[in-house]
DSSP file (Angstrom, degrees, kcal/mol; ACC not computed):
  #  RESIDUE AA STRUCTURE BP1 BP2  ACC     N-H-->O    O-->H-N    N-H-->O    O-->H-N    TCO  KAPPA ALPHA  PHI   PSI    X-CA   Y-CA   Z-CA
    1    1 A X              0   0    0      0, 0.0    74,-0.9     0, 0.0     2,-0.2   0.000 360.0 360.0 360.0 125.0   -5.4  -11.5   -7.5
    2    2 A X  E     -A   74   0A   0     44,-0.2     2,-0.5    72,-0.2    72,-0.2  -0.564 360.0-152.7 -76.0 150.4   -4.5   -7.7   -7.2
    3    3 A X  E     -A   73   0A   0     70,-1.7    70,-1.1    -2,-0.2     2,-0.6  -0.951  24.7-140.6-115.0 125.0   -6.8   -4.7   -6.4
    4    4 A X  E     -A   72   0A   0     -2,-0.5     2,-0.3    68,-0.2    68,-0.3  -0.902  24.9-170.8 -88.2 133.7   -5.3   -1.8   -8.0
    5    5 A X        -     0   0    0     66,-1.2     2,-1.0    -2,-0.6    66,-0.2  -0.927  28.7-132.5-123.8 151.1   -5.4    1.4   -6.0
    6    6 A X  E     -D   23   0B   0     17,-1.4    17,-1.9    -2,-0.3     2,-0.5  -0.769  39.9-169.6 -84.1  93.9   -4.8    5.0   -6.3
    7    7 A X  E     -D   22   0B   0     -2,-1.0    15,-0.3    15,-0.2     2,-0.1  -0.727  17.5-148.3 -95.3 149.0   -2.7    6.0   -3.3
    8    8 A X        +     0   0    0     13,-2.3    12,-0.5    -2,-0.5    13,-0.3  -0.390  23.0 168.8 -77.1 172.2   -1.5    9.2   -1.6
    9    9 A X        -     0   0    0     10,-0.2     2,-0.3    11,-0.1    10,-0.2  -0.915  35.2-124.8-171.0-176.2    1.1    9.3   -0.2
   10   10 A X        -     0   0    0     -2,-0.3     8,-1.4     8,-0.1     2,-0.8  -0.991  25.3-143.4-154.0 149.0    3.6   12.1    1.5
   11   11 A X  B     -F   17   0C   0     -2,-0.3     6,-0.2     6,-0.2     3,-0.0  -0.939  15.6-143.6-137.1  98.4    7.8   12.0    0.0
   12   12 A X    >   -     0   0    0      4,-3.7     3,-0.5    -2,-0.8     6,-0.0  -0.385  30.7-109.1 -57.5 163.7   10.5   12.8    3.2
   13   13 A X  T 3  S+     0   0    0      1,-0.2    -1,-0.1     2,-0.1     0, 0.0   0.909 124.1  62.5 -69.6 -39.5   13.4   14.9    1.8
   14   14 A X  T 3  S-     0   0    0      1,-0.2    -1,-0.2    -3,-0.0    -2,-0.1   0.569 129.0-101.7 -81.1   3.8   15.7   11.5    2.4
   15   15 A X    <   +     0   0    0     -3,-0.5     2,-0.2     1,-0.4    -1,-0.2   0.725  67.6 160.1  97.0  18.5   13.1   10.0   -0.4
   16   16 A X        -     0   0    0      2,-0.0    -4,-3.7    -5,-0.0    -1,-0.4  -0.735  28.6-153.6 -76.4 141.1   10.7    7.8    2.3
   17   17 A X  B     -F   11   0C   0     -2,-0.2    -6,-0.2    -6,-0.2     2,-0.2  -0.764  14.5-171.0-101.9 151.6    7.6    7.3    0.6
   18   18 A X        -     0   0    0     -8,-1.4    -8,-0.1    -2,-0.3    -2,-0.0  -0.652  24.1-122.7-149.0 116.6    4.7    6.9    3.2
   19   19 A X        +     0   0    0    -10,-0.2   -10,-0.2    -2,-0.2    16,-0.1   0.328  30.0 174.4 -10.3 160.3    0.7    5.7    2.5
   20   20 A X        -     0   0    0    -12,-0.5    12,-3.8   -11,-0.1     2,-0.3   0.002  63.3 -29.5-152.0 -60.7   -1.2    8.5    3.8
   21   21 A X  E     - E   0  31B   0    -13,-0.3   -13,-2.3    10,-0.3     2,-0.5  -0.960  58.2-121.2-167.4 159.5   -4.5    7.0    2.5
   22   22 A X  E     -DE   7  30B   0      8,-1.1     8,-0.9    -2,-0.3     2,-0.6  -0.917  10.2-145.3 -98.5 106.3   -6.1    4.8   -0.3
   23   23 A X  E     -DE   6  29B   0    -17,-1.9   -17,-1.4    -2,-0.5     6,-0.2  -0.721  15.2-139.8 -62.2 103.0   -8.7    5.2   -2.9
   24   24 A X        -     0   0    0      4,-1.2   -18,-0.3    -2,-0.6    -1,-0.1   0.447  33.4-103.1 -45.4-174.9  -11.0    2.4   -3.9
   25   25 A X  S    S+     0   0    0      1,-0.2    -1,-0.1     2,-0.1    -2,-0.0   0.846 128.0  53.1-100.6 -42.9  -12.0    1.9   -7.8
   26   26 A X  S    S-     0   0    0      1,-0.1    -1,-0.2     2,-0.0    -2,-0.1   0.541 123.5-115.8 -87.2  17.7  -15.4    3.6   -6.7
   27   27 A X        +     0   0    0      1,-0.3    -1,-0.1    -3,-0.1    -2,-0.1   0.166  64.6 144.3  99.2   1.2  -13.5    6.2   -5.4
   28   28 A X        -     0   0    0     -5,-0.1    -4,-1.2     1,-0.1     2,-0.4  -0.207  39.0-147.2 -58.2 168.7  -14.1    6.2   -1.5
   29   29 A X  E     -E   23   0B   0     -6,-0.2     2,-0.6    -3,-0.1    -6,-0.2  -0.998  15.6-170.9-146.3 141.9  -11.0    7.1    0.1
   30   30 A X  E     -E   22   0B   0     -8,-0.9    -8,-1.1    -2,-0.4     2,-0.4  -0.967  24.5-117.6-131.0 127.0   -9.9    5.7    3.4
   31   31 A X  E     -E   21   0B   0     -2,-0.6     2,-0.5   -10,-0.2    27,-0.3  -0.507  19.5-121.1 -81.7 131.8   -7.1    6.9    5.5
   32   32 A X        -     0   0    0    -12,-3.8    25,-0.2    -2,-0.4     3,-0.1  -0.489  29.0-162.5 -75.9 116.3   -3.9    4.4    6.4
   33   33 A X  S    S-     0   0    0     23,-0.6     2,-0.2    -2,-0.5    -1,-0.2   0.955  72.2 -14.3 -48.5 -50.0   -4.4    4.8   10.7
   34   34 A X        -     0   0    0     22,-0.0    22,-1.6     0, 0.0     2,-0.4  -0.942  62.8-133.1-176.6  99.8   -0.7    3.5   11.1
   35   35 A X  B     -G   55   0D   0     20,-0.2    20,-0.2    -2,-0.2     3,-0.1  -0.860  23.3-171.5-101.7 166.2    1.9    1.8    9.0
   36   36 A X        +     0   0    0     18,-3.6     2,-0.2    -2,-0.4    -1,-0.2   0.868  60.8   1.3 -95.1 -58.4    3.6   -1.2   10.8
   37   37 A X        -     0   0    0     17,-3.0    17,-0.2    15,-0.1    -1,-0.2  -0.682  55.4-161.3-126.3-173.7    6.6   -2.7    9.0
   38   38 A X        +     0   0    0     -2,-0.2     2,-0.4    15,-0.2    15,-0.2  -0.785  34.7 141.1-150.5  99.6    8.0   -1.3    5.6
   39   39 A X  B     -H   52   0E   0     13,-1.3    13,-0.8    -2,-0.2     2,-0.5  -0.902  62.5 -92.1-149.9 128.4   10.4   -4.2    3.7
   40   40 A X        +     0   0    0     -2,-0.4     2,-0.3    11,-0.2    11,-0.2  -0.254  62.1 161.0 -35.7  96.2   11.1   -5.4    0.6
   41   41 A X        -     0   0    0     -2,-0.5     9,-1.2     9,-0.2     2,-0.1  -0.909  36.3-119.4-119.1 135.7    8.5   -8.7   -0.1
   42   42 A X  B     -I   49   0F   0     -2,-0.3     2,-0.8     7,-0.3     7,-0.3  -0.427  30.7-119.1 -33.0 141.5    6.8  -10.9   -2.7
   43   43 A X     >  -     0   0    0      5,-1.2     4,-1.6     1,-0.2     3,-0.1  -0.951  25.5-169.0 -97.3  89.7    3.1  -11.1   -3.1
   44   44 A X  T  4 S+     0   0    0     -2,-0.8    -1,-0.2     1,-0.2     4,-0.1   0.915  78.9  32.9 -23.4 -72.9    2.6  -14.3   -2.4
   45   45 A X  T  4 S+     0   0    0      1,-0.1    -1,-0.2    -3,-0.1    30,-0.1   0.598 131.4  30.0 -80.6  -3.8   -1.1  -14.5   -3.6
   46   46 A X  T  4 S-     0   0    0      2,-0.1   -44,-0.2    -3,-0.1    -2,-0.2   0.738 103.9-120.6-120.9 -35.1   -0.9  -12.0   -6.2
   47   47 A X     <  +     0   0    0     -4,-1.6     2,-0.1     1,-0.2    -3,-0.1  -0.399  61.0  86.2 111.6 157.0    2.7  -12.1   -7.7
   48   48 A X        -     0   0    0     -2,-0.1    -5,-1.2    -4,-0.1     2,-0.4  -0.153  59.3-123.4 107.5 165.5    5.3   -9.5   -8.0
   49   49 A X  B     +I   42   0F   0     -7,-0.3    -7,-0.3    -2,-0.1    19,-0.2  -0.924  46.3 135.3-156.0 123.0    7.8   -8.5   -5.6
   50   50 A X        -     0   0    0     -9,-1.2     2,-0.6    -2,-0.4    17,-0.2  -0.411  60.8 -59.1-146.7-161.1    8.0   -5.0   -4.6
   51   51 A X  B     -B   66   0A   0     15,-1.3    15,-1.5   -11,-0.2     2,-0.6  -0.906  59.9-147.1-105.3 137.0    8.4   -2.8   -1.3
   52   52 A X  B     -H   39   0E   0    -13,-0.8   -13,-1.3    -2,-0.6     2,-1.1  -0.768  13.9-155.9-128.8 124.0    5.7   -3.6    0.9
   53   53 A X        -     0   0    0     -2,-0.6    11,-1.2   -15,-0.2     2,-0.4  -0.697   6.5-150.5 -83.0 101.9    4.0   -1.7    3.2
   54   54 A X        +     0   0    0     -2,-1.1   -18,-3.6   -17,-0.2   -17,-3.0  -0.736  33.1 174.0 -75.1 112.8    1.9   -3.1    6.6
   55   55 A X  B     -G   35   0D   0     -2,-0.4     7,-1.4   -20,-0.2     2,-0.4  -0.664  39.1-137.7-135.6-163.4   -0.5   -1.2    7.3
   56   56 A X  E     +J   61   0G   0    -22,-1.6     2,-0.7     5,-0.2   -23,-0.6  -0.591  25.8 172.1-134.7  89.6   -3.7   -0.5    9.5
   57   57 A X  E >  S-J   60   0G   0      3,-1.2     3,-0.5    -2,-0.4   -25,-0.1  -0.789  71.5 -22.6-110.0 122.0   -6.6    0.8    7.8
   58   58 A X  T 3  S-     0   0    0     -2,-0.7    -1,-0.2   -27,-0.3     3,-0.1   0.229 129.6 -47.5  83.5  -5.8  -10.0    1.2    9.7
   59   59 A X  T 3  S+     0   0    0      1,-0.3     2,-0.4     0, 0.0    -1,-0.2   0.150 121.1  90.2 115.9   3.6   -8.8   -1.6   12.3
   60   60 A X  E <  S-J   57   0G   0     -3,-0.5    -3,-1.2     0, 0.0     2,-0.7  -0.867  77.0-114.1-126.1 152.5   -7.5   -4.2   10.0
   61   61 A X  E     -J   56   0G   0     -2,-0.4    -5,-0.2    -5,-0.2     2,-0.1  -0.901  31.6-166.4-111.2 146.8   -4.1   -4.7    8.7
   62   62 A X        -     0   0    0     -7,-1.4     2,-0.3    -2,-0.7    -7,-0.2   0.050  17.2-136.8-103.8 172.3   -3.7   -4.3    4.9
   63   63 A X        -     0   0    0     11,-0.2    11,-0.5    -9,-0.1     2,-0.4  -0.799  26.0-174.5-121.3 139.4   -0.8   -5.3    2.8
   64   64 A X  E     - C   0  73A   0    -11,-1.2     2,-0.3    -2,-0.3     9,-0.2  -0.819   4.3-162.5-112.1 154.4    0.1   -2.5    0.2
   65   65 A X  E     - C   0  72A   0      7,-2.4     7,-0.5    -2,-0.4     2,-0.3  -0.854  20.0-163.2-120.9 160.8    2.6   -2.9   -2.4
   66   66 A X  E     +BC  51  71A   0    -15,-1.5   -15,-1.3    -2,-0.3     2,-0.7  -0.793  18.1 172.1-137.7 104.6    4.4   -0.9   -4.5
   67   67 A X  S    S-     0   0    0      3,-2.8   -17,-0.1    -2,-0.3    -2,-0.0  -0.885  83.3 -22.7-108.1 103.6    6.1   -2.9   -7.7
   68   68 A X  S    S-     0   0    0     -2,-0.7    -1,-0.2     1,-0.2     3,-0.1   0.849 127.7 -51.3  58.6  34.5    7.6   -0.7  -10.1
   69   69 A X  S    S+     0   0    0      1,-0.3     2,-0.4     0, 0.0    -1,-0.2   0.840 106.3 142.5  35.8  59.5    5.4    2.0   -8.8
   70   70 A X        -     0   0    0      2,-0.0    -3,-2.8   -66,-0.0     2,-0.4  -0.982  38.5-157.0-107.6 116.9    2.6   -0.5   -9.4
   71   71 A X  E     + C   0  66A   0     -2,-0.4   -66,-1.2    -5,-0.3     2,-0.2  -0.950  28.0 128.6-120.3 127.1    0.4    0.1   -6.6
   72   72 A X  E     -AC   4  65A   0     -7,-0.5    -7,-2.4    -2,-0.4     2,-0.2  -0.858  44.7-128.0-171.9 178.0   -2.2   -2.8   -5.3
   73   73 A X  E     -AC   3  64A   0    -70,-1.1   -70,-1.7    -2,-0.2    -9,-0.2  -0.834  34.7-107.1-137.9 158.5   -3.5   -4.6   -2.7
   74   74 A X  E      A    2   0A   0    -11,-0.5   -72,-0.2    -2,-0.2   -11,-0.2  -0.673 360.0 360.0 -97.4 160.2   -3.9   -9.0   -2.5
   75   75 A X              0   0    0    -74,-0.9   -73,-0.1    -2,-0.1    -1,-0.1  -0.076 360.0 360.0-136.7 360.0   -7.4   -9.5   -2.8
């Protein structure tokens, strides 16, 4: 299952995208600590195959996606 999220995000001149922080669907907004790896992956449990970003938000690590500039989380 996917969580869709609204993320920020910050765009390097050489065109890295990097999470900055995520907004829930009731709109809290939580800041990415730390991302870990960055690689092009499949969402196993949700489908889709995208760039995925490991990352560390509040103490836990997250998986974000980006699929077509489809933005989610596995649930």
């Amino acid at each position: 299952m996917k969580i869709k999220l609204k993320v920020n995000a910050e765009f390097d001149i050489d065109g890295t995208i990097r999470p900055t922080s995520i907004v829930w669907e009731d709109g809290r907004t939580f800041a990415v600590d730390r991302i870990l790896d960055v690689r092009r992956a499949a969402s196993l449990k949700a489908g889709g195959l995208g760039m995925r970003y490991t990352c560390r938000i509040c103490g836990k690590v997250v998986y974000l996606f980006n699929d077509e500039n489809h933005r989610f989380m596995e649930a």
